[in-house]
C-alpha positions in Angstrom: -15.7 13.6 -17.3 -12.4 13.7 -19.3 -12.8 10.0 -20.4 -9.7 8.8 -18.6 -9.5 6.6 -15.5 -12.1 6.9 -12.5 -10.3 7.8 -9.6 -11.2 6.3 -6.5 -12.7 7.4 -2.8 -14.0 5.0 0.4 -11.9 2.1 -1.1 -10.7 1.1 2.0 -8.6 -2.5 2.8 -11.2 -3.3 5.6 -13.4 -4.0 3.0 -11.6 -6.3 0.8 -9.4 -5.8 -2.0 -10.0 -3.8 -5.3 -7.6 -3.7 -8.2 -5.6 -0.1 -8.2 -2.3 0.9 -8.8 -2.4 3.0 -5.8 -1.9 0.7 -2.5 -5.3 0.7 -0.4 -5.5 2.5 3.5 -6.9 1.8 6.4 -10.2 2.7 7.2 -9.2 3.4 10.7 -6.1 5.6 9.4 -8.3 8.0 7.3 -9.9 9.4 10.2 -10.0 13.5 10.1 -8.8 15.6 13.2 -12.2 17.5 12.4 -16.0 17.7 10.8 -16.2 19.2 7.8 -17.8 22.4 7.7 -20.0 21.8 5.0 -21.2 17.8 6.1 -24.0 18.3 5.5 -23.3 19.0 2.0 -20.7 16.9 1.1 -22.8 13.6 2.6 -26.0 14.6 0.2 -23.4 15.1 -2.6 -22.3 11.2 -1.8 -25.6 9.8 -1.8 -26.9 11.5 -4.9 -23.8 10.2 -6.9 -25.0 8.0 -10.1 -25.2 3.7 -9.1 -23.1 2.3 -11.1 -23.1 -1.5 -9.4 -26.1 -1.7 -6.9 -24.9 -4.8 -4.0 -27.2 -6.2 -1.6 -25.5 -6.3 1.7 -25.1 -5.8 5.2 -21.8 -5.5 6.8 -21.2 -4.5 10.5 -19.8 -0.6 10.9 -15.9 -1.1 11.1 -16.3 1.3 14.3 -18.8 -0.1 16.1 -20.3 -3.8 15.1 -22.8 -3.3 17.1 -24.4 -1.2 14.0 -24.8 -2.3 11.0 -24.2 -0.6 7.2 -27.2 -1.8 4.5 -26.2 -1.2 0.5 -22.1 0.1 1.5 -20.7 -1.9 -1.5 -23.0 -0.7 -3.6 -20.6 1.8 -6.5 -21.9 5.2 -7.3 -19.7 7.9 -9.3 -20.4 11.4 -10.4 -18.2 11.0 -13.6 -14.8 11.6 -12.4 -14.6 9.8 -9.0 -15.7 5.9 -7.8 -17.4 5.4 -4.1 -19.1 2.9 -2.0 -22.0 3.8 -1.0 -21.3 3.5 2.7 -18.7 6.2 2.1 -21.1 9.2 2.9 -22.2 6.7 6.4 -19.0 6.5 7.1 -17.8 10.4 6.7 -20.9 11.6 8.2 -20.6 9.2 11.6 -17.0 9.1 12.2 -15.2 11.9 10.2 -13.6 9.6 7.8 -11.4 11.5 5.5 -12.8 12.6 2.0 -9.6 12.7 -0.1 -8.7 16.4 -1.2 -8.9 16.4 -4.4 -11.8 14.6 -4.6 -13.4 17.3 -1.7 -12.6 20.5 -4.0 -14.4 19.2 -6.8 -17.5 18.5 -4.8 -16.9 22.2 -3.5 -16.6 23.4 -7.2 -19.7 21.7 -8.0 -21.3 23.2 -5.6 -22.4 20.5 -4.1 -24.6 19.3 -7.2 -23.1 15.7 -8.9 -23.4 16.3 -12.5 -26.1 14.4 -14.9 -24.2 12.0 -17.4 -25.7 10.2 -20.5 -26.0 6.7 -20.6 -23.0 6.3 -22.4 -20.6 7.5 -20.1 -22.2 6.1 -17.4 -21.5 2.8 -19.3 -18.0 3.6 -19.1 -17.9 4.1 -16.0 -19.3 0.9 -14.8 -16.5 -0.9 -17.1 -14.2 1.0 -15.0 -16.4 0.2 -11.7 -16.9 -3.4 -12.1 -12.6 -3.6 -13.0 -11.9 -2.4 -10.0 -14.6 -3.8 -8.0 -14.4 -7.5 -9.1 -10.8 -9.1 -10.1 -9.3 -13.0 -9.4 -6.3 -12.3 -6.9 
């Protein structure tokens, strides 16, 4: 954690808007040609991220509304990067896209998301619930 700005992962426009300086894709566009190799890995590396903002919902699977997603707004982080939760549902059932750079450093970590104190973790949910909840 370098103590500048979170960047941010599974942030898609589908599921309403977030304040960032970097315009917000589609879901449905962020779709890779392939599985990773290492799913498996990077989906357990997603769901063992720190919960920043923990939401009570269900929302239908942008794919298939016939399924449903429990918890995907809830906002995890390892330190360096911001998720929803539904992020590792999402890459694990229909390929989405985990973005590059964001991919290497779960690779470097070997997989393992870093313990932070409870001060950074504070930060972090500054940064979370800034992004997360804004008047438009």
């Amino acid at each position: 954690m370098d103590g500048g700005q979170l960047k941010s992962a599974g942030m898609f426009r589908e599921f309403g808007p977030v304040r960032s300086a970097e315009p917000q894709e589609s879901i449905f566009g962020s779709v890779a040609a392939e599985e990773l190799p290492d799913l498996t890995q990077v989906v357990s590396y997603l769901n063992s991220g720190h919960v920043l903002i923990d939401m009570m919902d269900v929302a239908d699977d942008a794919f298939d509304p016939a399924r449903q997603v429990m918890n995907g707004s809830t906002v995890m982080t390892d330190g360096d990067w911001l998720w929803r939760k539904d992020l590792a549902y999402y890459v694990q059932r229909h390929r989405v896209a985990v973005p590059e750079a964001f991919l290497a450093l779960i690779r470097e970590r070997d997989y393992v998301v870093p313990s932070r104190s409870v001060p950074e973790l504070t930060a972090c949910s500054r940064q979370a619930r800034d992004l997360m909840f804004w008047n438009s």
